[in-house]
N, C-alpha and C positions, 0 to 999 in steps of 0.2 A: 664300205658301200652298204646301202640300206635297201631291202627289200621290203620295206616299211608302209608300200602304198593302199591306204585302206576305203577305197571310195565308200564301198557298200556298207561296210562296217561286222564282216562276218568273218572276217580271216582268223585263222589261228595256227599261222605258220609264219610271223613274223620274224625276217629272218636279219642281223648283220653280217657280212663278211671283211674279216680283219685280213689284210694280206699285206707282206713288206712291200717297202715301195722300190727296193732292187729288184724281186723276186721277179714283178710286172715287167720290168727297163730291162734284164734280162731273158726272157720267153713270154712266148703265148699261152703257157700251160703254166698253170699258177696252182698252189694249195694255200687253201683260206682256214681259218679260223671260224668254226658256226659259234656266234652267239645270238641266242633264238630268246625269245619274251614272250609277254604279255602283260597288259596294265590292268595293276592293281585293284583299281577298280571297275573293270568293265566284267558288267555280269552277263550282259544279252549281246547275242552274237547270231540275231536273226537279220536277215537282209533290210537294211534301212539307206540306200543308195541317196547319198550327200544329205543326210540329216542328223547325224550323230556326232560326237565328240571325238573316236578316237581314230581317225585318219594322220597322220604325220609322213613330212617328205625330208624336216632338216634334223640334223644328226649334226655336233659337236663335241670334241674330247674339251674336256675342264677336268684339270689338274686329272686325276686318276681315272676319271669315270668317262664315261659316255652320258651327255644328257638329248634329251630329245623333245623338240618343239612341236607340240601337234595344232594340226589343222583343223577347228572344230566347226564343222558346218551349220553345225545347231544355234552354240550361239557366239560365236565367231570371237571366242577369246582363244587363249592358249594357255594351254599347260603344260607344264615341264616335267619331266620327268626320267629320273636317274639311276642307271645300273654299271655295273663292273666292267671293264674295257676285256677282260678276260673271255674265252670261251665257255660257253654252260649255257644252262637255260633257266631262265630268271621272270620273278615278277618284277617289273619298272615299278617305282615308289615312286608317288608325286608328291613334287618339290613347290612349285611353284606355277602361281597361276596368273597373268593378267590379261586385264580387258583389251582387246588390240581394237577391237571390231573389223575382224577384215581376216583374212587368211594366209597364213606362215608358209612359206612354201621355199624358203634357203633360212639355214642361219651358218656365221662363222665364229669363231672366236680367236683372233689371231695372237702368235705368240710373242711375237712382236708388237712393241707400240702401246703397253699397256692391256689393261684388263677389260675394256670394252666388248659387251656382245652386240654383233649388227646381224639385223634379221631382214629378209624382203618379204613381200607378198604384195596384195592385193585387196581391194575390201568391195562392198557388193555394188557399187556401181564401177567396177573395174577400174579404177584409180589406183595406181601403183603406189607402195612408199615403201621407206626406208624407216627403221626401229632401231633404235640405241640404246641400250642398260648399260647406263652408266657406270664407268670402275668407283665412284665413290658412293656405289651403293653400301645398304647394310652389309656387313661380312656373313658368310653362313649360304646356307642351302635356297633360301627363299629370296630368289635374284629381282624379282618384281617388286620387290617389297618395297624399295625405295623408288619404286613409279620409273617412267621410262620416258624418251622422246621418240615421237610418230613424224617423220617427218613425208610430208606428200612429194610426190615425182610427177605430178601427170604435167608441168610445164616441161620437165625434162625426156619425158619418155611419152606420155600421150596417155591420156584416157584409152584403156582399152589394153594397155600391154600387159601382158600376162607373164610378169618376168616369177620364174620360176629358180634361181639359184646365186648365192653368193658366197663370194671365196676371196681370201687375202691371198696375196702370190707374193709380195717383198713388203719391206717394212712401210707401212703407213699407205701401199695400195692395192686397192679391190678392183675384183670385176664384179658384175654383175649380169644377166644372161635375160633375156628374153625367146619364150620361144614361139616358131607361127600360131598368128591363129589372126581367122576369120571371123570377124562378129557384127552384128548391127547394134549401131549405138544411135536414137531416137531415127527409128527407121530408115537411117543411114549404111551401107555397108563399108567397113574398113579391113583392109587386110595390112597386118603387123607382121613384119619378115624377123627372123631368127637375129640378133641381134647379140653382140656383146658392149657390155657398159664397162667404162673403168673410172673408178672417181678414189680419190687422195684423203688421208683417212685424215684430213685436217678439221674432221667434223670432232673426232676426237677431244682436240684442245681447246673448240670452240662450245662445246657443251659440258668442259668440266668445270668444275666448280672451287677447283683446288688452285690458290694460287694467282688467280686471273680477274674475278672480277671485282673490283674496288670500287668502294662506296665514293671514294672522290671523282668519280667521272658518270654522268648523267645521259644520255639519249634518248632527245624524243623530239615529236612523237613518236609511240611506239605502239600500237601498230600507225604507220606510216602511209601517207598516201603520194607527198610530193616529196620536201626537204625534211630529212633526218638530220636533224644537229647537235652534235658531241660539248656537251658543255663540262669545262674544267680548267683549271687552274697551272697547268703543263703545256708545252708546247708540244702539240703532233708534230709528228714528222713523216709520218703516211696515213692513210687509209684505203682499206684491201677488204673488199666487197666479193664474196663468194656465194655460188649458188647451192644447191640443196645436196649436190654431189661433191661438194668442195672445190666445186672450179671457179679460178680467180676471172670473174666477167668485170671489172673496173679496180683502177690504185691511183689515188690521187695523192698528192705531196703538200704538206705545212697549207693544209685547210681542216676548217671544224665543223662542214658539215659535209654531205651526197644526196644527188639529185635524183629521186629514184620512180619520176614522173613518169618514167621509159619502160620500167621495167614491169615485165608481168609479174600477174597478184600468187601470191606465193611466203613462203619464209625462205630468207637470207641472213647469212652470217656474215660478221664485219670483224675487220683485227688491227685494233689504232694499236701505232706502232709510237711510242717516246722514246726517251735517250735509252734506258735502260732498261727497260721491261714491254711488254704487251698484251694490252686486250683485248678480249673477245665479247664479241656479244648478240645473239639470234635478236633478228629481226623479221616484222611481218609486215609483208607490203600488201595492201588493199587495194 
């Protein structure tokens, strides 16, 4: 558990608590583990309430370590950064930085299903999305390196949700959590109730790169406005139209193209299915 929240940017009691997970299922009165920080490079630790870089809310175990996704208000990338899963007190090394534009506020890494990091936030007109680093990224410390996919939510969740946490619970599915909040969005007011999301990590197979997409099968147009048509030399045997969460919204049978006239403007994944094999392949509808 992370005691990690740094609005103002002046803390230096950044704290984790490592506790077994019988220890909890068994009593109310738990002993933790203090592993306590601070990042490596933050030199000024005078009051700068939401303008700074080292705020963070998601915490990950990868392979031995603890890494840690910060929230950076300033200029709204993310930096990673990585210490010993051990108790002590530690400077955080930074690993890795990308451009998100917008603000991290869960990440998971599940240990099932492959090596994929999925992260949530937000970005500054309150538009939710979903973040994927891919497992065929570079090997090594620097996870950004090999770029990432930003996928938007506000068809699924709405402009304005302030979803704060994501967690894998079984092989291949997530929740994801939104919590209240009251806002005006163009002198509108909207109230977003507490909410939990659960989407199927089949975004996995459809953003890797391993294995899946062949040069002998064609789609387009791509970005799309009405008919998306699969052009190739094999005979489909389905087509499985998913939205931004992995949920299957259309499957059509032994056709080569989808009519996607209906659908709001957004990205969607598609998974043509032949005798033997199947691919994958994101889609942007306008």
């Amino acid at each position: 558990m992370g005691d990690i929240g740094n609005n103002k940017g002046n803390r230096t009691d950044l704290t984790i608590y490592k506790i077994e997970k019988e220890a909890y299922k068994n009593s109310t009165s738990v002993n933790a583990e203090i592993i306590s920080f601070s990042y490596e490079d933050q030199t000024d630790f005078t009051i700068n309430t939401n303008n700074h870089n080292f705020d963070a809310e998601a915490i990950v175990v990868y392979h031995n370590d603890l890494l840690i996704f910060t929230k950076n208000w300033k200029d709204l990338k993310t930096n990673v950064y990585k210490l010993p899963i051990a108790k002590g007190n530690y400077s955080a090394k930074k690993i890795s930085t990308g451009n998100i534009e917008g603000l991290i506020t869960g990440a998971t890494y599940p240990r099932l299903g492959g090596g994929n990091f999925f992260l949530c936030g937000y970005d500054a007109n309150s538009i939710p999305f979903l973040v994927i680093i891919n497992q065929n990224r570079k090997p090594g410390d620097d996870i950004f390196y090999s770029s990432f996919e930003k996928i938007s939510l506000e068809n699924e969740l709405g402009q304005g949700s302030q979803i704060e946490a994501i967690t894998s619970y079984d092989f291949g599915k997530m929740y994801i959590s939104r919590e209240f909040l009251s806002t005006a969005i163009n002198g509108n007011t909207f109230n977003f109730p507490q909410k939990l999301y659960q989407f199927e990590e089949i975004i996995s197979s459809l953003l890797s790169t391993k294995n899946h997409i062949k040069s002998t099968v064609t789609f387009s147009p791509n970005p799309v406005t009405d008919i998306l048509k699969i052009y190739t030399k094999n005979n489909i045997n389905s087509i499985v139209l998913y939205n931004s969460l992995g949920k299957k919204i259309n499957e059509l049978k032994n056709i080569n193209h989808i009519d996607t006239s209906n659908l709001p403007k957004g990205i969607y994944f598609i998974k043509v299915s032949f005798e033997k094999t199947n691919i994958y392949k994101k889609i942007i509808k306008l």
